[in-house]
N, CA and C atoms as an extended XYZ file, in Angstrom:
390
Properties=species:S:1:pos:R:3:atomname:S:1:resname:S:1:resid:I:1 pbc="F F F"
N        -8.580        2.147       18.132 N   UNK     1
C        -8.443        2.697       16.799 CA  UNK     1
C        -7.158        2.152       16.162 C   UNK     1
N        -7.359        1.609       14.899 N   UNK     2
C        -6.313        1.159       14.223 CA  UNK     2
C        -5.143        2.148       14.298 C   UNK     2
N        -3.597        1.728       14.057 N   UNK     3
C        -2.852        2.614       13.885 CA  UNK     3
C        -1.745        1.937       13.306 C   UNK     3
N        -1.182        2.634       12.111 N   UNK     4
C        -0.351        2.076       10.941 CA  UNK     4
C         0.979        2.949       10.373 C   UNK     4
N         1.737        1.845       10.626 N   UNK     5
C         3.334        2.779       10.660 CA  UNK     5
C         4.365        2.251        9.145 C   UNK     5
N         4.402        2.843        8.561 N   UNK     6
C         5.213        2.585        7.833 CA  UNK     6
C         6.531        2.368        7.485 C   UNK     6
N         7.373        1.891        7.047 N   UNK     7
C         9.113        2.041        6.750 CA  UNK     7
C         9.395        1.474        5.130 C   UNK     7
N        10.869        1.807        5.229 N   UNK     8
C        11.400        1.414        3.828 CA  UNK     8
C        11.284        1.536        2.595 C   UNK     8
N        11.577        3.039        2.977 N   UNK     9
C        11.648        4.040        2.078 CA  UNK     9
C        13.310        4.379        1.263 C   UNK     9
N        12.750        5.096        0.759 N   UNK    10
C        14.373        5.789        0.104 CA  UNK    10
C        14.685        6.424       -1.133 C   UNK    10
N        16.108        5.874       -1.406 N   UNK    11
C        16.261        6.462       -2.863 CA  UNK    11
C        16.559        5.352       -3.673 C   UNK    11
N        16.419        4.940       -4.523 N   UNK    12
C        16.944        4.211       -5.566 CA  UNK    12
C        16.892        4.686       -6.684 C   UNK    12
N        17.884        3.861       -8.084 N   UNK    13
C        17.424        4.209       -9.313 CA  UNK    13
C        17.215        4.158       -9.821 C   UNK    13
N        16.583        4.285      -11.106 N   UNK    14
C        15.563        3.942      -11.922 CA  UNK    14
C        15.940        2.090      -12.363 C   UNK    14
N        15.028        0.980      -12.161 N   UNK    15
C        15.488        0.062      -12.706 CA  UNK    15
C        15.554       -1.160      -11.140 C   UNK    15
N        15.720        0.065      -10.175 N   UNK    16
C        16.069       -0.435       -8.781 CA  UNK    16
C        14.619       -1.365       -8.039 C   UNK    16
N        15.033       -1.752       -6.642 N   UNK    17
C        13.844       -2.150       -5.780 CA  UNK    17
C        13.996       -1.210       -4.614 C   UNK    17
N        12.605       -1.865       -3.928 N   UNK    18
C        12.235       -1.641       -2.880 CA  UNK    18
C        11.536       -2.076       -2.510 C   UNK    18
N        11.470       -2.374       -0.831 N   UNK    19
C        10.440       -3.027        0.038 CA  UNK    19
C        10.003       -2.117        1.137 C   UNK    19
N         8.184       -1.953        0.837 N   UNK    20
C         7.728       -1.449        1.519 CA  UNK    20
C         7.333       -1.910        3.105 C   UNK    20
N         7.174       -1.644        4.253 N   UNK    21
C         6.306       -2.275        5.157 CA  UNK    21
C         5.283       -1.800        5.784 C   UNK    21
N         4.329       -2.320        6.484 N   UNK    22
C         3.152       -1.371        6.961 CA  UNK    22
C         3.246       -2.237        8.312 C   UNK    22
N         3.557       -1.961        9.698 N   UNK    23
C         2.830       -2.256       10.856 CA  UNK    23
C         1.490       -1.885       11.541 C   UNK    23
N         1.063       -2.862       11.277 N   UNK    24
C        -0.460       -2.189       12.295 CA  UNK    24
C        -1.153       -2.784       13.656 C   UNK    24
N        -1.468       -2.248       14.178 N   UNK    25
C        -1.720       -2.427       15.341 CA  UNK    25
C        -3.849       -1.972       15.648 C   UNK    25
N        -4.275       -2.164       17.012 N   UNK    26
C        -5.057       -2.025       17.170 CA  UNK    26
C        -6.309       -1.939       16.434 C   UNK    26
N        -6.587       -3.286       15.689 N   UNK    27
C        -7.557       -3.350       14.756 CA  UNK    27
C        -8.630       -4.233       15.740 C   UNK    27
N        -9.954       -3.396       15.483 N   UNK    28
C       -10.797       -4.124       16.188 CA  UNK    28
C       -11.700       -5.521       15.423 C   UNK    28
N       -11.388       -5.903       13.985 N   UNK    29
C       -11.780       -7.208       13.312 CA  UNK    29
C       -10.245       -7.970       12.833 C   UNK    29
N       -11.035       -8.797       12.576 N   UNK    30
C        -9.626      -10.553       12.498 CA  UNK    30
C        -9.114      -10.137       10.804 C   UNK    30
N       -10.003       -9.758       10.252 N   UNK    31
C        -9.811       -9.217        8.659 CA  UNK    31
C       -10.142       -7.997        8.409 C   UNK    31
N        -9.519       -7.778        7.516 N   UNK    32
C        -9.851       -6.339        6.903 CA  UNK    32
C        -8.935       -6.116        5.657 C   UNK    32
N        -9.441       -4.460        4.628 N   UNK    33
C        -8.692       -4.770        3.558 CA  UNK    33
C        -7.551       -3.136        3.952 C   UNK    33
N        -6.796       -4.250        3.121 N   UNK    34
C        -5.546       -3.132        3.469 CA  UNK    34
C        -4.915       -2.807        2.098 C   UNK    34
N        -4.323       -1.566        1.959 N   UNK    35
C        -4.222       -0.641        0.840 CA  UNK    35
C        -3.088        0.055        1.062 C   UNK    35
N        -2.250        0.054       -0.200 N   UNK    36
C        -1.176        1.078       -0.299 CA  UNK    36
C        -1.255        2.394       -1.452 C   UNK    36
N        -1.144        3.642       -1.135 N   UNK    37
C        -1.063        4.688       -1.924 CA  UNK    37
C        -0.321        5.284       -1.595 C   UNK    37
N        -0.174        6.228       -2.848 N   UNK    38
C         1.038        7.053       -3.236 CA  UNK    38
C         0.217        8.508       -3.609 C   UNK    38
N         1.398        9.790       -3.551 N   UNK    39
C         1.444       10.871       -3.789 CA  UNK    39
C         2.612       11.725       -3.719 C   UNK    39
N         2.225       12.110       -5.457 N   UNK    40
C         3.417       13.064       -6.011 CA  UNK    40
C         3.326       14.636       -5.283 C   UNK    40
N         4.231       15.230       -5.674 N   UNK    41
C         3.777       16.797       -4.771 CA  UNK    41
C         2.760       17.231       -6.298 C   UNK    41
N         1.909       17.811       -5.632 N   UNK    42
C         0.848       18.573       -6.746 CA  UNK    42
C        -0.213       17.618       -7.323 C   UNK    42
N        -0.014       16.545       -6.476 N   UNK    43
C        -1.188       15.378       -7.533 CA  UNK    43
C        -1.868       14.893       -6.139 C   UNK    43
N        -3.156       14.209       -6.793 N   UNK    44
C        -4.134       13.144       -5.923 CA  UNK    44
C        -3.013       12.193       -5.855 C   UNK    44
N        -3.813       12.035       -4.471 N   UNK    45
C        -3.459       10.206       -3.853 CA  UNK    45
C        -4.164        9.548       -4.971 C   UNK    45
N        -3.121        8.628       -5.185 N   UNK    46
C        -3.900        7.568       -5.792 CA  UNK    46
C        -3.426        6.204       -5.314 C   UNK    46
N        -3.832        5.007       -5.947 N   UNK    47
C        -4.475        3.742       -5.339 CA  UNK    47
C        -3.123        3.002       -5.524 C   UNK    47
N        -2.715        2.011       -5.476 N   UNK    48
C        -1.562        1.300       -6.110 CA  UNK    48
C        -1.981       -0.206       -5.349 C   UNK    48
N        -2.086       -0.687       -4.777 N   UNK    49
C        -2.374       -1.484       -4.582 CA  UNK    49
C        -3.786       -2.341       -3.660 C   UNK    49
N        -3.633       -3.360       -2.808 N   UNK    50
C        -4.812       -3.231       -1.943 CA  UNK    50
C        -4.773       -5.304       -1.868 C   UNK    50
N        -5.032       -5.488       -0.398 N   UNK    51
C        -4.855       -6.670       -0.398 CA  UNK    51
C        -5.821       -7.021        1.234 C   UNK    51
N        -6.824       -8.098        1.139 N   UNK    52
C        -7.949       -8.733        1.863 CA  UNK    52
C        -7.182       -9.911        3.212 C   UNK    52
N        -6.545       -9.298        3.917 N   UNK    53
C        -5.859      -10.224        5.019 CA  UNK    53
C        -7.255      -11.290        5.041 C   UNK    53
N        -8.609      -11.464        4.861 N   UNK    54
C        -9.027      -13.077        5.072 CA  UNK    54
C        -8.718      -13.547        4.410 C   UNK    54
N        -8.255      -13.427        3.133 N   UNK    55
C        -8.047      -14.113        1.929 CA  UNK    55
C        -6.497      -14.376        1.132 C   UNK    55
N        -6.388      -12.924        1.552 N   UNK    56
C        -5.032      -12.740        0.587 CA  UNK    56
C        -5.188      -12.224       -0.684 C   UNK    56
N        -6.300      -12.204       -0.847 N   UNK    57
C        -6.413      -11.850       -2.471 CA  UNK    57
C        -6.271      -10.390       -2.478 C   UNK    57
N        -5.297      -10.064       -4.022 N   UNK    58
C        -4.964       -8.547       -4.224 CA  UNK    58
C        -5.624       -8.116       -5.294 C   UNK    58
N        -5.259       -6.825       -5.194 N   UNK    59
C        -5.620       -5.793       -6.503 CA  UNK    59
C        -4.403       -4.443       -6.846 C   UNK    59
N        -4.373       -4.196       -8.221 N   UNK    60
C        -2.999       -3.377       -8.175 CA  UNK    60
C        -3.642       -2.360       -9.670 C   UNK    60
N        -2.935       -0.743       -9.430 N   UNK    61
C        -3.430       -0.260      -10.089 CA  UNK    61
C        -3.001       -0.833      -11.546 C   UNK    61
N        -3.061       -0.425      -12.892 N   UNK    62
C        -2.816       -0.785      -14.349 CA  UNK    62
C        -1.007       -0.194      -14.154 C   UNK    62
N        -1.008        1.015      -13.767 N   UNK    63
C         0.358        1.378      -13.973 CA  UNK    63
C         1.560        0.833      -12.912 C   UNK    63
N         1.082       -0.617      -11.674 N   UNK    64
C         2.422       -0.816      -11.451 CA  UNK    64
C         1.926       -2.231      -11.296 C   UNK    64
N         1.147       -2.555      -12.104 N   UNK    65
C         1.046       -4.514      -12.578 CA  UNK    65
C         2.302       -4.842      -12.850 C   UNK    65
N         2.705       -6.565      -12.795 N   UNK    66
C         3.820       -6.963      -13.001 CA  UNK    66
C         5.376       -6.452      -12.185 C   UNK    66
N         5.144       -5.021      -11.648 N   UNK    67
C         6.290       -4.682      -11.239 CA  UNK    67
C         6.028       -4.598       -9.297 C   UNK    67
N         5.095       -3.976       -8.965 N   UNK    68
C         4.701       -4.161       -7.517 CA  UNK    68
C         4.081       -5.550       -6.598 C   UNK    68
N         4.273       -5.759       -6.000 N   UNK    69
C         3.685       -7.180       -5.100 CA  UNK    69
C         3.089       -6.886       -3.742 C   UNK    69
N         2.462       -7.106       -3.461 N   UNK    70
C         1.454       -6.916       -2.463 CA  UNK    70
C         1.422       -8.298       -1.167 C   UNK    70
N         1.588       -7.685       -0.201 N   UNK    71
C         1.727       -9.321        0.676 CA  UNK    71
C         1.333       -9.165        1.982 C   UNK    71
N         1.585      -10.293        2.937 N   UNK    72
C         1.309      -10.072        4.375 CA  UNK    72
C         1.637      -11.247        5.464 C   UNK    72
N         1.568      -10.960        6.144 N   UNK    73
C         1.764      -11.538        7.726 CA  UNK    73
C         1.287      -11.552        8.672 C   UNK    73
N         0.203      -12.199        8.195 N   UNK    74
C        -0.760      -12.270        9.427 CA  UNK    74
C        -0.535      -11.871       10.973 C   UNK    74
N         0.323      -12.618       10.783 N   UNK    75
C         0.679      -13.462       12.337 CA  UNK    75
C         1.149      -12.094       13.180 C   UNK    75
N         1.846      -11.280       12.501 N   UNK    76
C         2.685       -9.819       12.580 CA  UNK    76
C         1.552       -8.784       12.624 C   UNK    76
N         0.568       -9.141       11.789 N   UNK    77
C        -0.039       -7.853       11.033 CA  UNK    77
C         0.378       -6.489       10.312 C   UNK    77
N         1.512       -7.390        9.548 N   UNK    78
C         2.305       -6.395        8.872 CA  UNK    78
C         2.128       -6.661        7.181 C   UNK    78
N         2.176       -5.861        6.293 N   UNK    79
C         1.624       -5.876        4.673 CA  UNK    79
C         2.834       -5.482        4.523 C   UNK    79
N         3.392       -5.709        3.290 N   UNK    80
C         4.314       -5.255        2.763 CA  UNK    80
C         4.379       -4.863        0.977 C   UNK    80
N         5.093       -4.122        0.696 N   UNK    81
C         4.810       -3.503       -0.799 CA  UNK    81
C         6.116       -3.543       -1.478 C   UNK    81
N         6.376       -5.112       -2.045 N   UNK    82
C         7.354       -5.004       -2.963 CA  UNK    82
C         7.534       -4.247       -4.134 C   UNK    82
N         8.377       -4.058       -4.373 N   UNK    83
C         8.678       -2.881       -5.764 CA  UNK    83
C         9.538       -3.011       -6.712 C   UNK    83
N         9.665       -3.706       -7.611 N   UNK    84
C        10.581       -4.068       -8.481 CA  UNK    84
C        10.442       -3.084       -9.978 C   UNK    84
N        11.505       -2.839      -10.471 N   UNK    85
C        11.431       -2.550      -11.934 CA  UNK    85
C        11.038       -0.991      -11.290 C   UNK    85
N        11.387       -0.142      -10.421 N   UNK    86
C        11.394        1.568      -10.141 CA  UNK    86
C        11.336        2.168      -11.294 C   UNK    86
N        10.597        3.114      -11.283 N   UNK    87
C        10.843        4.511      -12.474 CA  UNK    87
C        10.828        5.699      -11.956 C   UNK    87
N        11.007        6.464      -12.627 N   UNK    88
C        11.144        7.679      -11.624 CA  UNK    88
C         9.573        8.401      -11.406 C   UNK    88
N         9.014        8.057      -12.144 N   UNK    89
C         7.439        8.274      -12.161 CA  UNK    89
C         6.891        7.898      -10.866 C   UNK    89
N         7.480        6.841      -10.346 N   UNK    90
C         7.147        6.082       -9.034 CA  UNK    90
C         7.582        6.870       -7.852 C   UNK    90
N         8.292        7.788       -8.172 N   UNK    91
C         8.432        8.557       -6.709 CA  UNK    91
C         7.035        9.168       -6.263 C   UNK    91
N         7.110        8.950       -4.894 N   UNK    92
C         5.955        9.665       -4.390 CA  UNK    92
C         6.159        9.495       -2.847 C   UNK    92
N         5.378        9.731       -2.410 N   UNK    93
C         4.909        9.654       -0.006 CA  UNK    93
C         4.303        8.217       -0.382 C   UNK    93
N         4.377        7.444        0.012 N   UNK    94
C         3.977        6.292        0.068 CA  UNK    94
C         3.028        6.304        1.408 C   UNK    94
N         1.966        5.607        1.151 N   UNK    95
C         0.984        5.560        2.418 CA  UNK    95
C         0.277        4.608        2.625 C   UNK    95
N         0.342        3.492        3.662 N   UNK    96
C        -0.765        2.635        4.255 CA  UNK    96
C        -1.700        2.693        4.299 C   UNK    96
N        -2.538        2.021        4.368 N   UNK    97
C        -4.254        2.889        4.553 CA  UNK    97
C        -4.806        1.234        4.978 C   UNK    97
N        -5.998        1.330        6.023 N   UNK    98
C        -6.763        0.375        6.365 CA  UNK    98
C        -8.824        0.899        6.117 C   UNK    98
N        -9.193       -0.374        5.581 N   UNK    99
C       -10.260       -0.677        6.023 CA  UNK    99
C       -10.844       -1.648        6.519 C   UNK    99
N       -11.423       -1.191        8.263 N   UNK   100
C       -12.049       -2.383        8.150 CA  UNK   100
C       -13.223       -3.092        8.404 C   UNK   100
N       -14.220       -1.810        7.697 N   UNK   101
C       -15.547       -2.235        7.179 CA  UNK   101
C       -15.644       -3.117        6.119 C   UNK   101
N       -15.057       -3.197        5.686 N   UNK   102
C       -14.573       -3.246        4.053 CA  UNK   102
C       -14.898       -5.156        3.953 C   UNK   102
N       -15.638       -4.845        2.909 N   UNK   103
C       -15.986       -6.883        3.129 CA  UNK   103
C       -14.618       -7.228        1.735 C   UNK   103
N       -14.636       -8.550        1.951 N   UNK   104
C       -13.347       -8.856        0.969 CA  UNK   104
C       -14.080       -9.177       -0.506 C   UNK   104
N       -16.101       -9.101       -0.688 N   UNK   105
C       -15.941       -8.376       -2.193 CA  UNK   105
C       -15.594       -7.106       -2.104 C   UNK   105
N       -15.980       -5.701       -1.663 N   UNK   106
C       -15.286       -4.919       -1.768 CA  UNK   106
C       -13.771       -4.708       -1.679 C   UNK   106
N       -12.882       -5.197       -1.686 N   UNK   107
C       -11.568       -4.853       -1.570 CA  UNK   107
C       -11.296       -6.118       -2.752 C   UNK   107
N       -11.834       -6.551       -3.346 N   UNK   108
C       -11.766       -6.937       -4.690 CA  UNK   108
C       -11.896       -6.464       -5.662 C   UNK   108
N       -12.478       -5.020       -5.603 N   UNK   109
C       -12.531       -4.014       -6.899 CA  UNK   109
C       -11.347       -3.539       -7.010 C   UNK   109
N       -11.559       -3.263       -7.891 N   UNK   110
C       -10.514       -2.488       -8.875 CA  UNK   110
C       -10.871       -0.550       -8.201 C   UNK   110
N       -11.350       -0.409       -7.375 N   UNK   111
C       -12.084        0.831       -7.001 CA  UNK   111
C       -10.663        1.461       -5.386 C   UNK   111
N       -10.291        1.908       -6.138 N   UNK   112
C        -9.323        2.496       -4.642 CA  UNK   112
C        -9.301        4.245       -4.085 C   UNK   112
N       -10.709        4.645       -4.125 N   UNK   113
C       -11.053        5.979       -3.658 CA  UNK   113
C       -10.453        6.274       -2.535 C   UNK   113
N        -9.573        6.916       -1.886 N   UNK   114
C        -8.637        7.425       -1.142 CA  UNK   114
C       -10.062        7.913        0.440 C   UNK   114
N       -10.895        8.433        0.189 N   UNK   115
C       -11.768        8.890        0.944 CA  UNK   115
C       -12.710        7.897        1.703 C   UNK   115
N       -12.209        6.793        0.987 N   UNK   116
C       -12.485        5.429        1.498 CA  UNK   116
C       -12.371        4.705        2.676 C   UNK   116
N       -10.677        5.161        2.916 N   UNK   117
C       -10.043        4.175        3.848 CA  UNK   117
C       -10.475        4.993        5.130 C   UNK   117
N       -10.735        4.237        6.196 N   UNK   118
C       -10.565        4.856        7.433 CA  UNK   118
C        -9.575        5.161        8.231 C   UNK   118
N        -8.301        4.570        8.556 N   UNK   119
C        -6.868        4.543        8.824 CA  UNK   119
C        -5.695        4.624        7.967 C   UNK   119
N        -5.214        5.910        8.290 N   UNK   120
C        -3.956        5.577        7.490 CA  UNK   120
C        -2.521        5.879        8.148 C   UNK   120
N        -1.092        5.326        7.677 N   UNK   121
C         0.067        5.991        8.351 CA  UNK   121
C         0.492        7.092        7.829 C   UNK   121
N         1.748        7.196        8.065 N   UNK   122
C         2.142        9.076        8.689 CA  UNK   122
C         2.998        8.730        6.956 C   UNK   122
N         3.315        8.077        6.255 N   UNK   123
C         3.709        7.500        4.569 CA  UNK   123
C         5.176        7.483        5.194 C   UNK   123
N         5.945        6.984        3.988 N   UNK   124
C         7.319        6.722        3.516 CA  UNK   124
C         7.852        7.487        2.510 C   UNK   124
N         8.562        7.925        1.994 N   UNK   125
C         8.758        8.583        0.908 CA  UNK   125
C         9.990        7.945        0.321 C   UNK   125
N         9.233        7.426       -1.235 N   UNK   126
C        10.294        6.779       -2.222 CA  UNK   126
C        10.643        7.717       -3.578 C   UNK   126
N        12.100        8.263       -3.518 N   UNK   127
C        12.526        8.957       -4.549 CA  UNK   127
C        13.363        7.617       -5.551 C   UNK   127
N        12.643        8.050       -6.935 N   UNK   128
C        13.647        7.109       -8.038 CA  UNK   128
C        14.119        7.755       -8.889 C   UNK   128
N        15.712        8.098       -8.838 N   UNK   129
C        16.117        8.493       -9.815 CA  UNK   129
C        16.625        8.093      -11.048 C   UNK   129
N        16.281        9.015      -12.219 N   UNK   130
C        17.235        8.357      -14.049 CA  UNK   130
C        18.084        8.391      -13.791 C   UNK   130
Protein backbone atom coordinates (compact mmCIF):
# COMPACT_ATOMS: atom_id res chain seq x y z
CA UNK A 1 0.00 0.00 0.00
CA UNK A 2 1.22 3.31 -1.06
CA UNK A 3 2.36 5.59 1.72
CA UNK A 4 3.02 9.42 1.49
CA UNK A 5 4.81 11.77 3.82
CA UNK A 6 4.91 15.16 3.58
CA UNK A 7 7.28 18.28 4.76
CA UNK A 8 7.86 21.97 4.36
CA UNK A 9 5.60 23.59 5.87
CA UNK A 10 5.37 26.79 7.88
CA UNK A 11 4.86 30.32 8.27
CA UNK A 12 5.55 32.89 5.87
CA UNK A 13 4.23 36.24 4.72
CA UNK A 14 2.07 37.31 2.59
CA UNK A 15 4.14 37.85 -0.74
CA UNK A 16 6.54 34.95 0.63
CA UNK A 17 7.51 31.19 -0.72
CA UNK A 18 7.42 27.90 -0.07
CA UNK A 19 8.42 24.46 -0.98
CA UNK A 20 6.33 21.72 -0.60
CA UNK A 21 7.52 17.91 -0.61
CA UNK A 22 5.72 14.64 -0.86
CA UNK A 23 7.76 11.25 -0.26
CA UNK A 24 6.24 8.19 -1.36
CA UNK A 25 6.91 4.97 -1.06
CA UNK A 26 5.32 1.56 -1.78
CA UNK A 27 3.51 2.09 -4.98
CA UNK A 28 2.55 -0.95 -6.71
CA UNK A 29 2.63 0.80 -10.67
CA UNK A 30 5.77 2.65 -12.46
CA UNK A 31 3.14 5.71 -12.95
CA UNK A 32 0.52 7.17 -11.39
CA UNK A 33 -1.19 10.60 -10.83
CA UNK A 34 -0.25 12.50 -7.98
CA UNK A 35 -2.13 15.45 -6.36
CA UNK A 36 -1.76 18.15 -3.89
CA UNK A 37 -4.69 19.60 -1.64
CA UNK A 38 -5.41 21.92 0.78
CA UNK A 39 -7.81 22.66 3.73
CA UNK A 40 -8.91 25.64 5.61
CA UNK A 41 -10.50 24.89 9.15
CA UNK A 42 -14.36 24.86 8.28
CA UNK A 43 -13.98 24.29 4.47
CA UNK A 44 -13.75 21.25 1.83
CA UNK A 45 -10.55 19.90 0.68
CA UNK A 46 -10.01 21.20 -2.31
CA UNK A 47 -7.75 20.44 -5.40
CA UNK A 48 -4.68 22.70 -6.08
CA UNK A 49 -2.77 20.94 -8.08
CA UNK A 50 -2.07 17.36 -9.70
CA UNK A 51 0.75 16.01 -11.80
CA UNK A 52 1.06 12.36 -14.15
CA UNK A 53 4.72 10.94 -13.05
CA UNK A 54 4.52 9.05 -16.86
CA UNK A 55 4.44 12.17 -18.33
CA UNK A 56 4.91 15.01 -16.22
CA UNK A 57 2.14 16.74 -17.38
CA UNK A 58 0.21 19.06 -14.74
CA UNK A 59 -2.95 20.59 -13.79
CA UNK A 60 -3.53 23.50 -11.20
CA UNK A 61 -6.61 24.87 -9.72
CA UNK A 62 -7.74 28.71 -11.40
CA UNK A 63 -6.92 30.25 -7.96
CA UNK A 64 -3.11 29.33 -7.66
CA UNK A 65 -2.14 29.41 -11.64
CA UNK A 66 1.00 31.31 -12.27
CA UNK A 67 1.91 31.31 -8.58
CA UNK A 68 2.18 27.36 -7.61
CA UNK A 69 4.49 24.75 -9.57
CA UNK A 70 4.05 21.31 -9.53
CA UNK A 71 7.11 18.86 -10.08
CA UNK A 72 8.93 15.58 -9.50
CA UNK A 73 11.60 13.07 -9.15
CA UNK A 74 11.19 10.22 -10.38
CA UNK A 75 14.13 8.64 -9.48
CA UNK A 76 13.22 9.64 -5.54
CA UNK A 77 9.55 9.38 -5.99
CA UNK A 78 9.19 12.51 -4.47
CA UNK A 79 6.60 15.58 -5.98
CA UNK A 80 7.09 18.69 -4.83
CA UNK A 81 4.75 21.92 -4.55
CA UNK A 82 6.39 25.13 -5.21
CA UNK A 83 4.67 28.21 -3.93
CA UNK A 84 5.46 31.51 -4.88
CA UNK A 85 3.54 34.85 -4.55
CA UNK A 86 1.69 33.42 -0.72
CA UNK A 87 -1.55 35.07 0.40
CA UNK A 88 -2.99 34.59 3.32
CA UNK A 89 -5.97 32.92 1.68
CA UNK A 90 -3.41 30.15 1.00
CA UNK A 91 -3.14 29.02 4.44
CA UNK A 92 -4.42 25.72 4.89
CA UNK A 93 -3.18 21.52 5.98
CA UNK A 94 -1.61 20.88 2.93
CA UNK A 95 -2.04 17.23 1.70
CA UNK A 96 -0.51 14.68 -0.78
CA UNK A 97 -2.77 12.44 -2.26
CA UNK A 98 -1.99 9.48 -4.82
CA UNK A 99 -3.71 7.75 -7.55
CA UNK A 100 -2.85 4.95 -9.00
CA UNK A 101 -5.60 3.75 -11.04
CA UNK A 102 -5.70 6.85 -12.49
CA UNK A 103 -4.70 6.75 -16.37
CA UNK A 104 -2.70 10.00 -17.34
CA UNK A 105 -6.04 11.12 -19.48
CA UNK A 106 -7.63 11.19 -16.31
CA UNK A 107 -5.20 13.16 -14.28
CA UNK A 108 -5.37 15.57 -17.16
CA UNK A 109 -8.67 16.99 -16.11
CA UNK A 110 -9.20 19.79 -14.63
CA UNK A 111 -11.50 17.40 -12.17
CA UNK A 112 -9.76 17.07 -8.59
CA UNK A 113 -12.65 15.33 -6.42
CA UNK A 114 -10.92 14.67 -3.12
CA UNK A 115 -12.95 11.19 -2.82
CA UNK A 116 -10.97 10.27 -5.66
CA UNK A 117 -7.59 9.73 -4.50
CA UNK A 118 -6.80 6.50 -2.91
CA UNK A 119 -3.63 7.47 -0.73
CA UNK A 120 -3.00 10.24 1.06
CA UNK A 121 -0.32 11.85 3.77
CA UNK A 122 -0.80 12.80 7.35
CA UNK A 123 -0.59 17.05 5.40
CA UNK A 124 1.75 19.97 6.26
CA UNK A 125 0.36 22.96 7.46
CA UNK A 126 1.13 26.38 5.69
CA UNK A 127 0.16 29.60 7.66
CA UNK A 128 0.53 33.07 5.50
CA UNK A 129 0.46 35.96 7.18
CA UNK A 130 -0.58 40.07 6.07
Amino acid sequence: QAQLVESGGGSVQAGGSLKLSCAGSGFTYSSRCMGWFRQAPGKEREGVAKIYTGDGNTVYADSVKGRFTVSQDNAKNIVYLQMNSLKPEDTAMYFCAANELALGTWCATTRMAHYEWNAWGQGTQVIVSS
